[in-house]
C-alpha positions as MATLAB code, in Angstrom:
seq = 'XXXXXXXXXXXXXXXXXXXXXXXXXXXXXXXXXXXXXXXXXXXXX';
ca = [
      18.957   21.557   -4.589;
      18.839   21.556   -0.716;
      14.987   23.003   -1.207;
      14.161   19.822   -2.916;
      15.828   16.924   -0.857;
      14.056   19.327    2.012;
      10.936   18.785    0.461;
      11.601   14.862   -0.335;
      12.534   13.776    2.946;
       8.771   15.768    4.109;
       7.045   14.031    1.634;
       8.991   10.762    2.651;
       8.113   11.672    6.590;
       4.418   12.350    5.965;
       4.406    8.615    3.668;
       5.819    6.933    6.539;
       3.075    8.578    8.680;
       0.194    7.724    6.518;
       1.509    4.422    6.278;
       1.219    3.835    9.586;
      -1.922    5.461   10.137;
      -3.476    3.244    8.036;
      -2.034    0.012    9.615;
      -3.653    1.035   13.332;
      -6.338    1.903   11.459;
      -6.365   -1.790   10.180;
      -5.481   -3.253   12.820;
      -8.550   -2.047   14.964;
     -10.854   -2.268   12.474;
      -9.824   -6.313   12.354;
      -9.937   -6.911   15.998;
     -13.788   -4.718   15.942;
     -14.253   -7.906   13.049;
     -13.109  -10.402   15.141;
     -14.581   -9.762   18.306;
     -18.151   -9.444   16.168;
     -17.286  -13.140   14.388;
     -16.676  -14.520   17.715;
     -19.801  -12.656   19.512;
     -21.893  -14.552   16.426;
     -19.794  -17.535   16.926;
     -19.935  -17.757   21.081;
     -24.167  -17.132   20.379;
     -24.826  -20.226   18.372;
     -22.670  -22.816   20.666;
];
């Protein structure tokens, strides 16, 4: 039994982790957006 809430709370860890990867991942990807919309934006003014 202990084996398996061992193994839970990993698989629970490495979740959170991905989880979060994926928000910075997100989260610079949108700013690398942004900063190309208002490049395009700043050019045409």
């Amino acid at each position: 039994m202990a084996a398996t809430r061992k193994r839970q709370a990993l698989l629970e860890k490495m979740a959170e982790k991905k989880e979060k990867a994926i928000a910075d991942f997100v989260e610079r990807w949108q700013k690398k957006e942004m900063a190309k919309i208002n490049k395009a934006m700043s050019r045409k003014k």
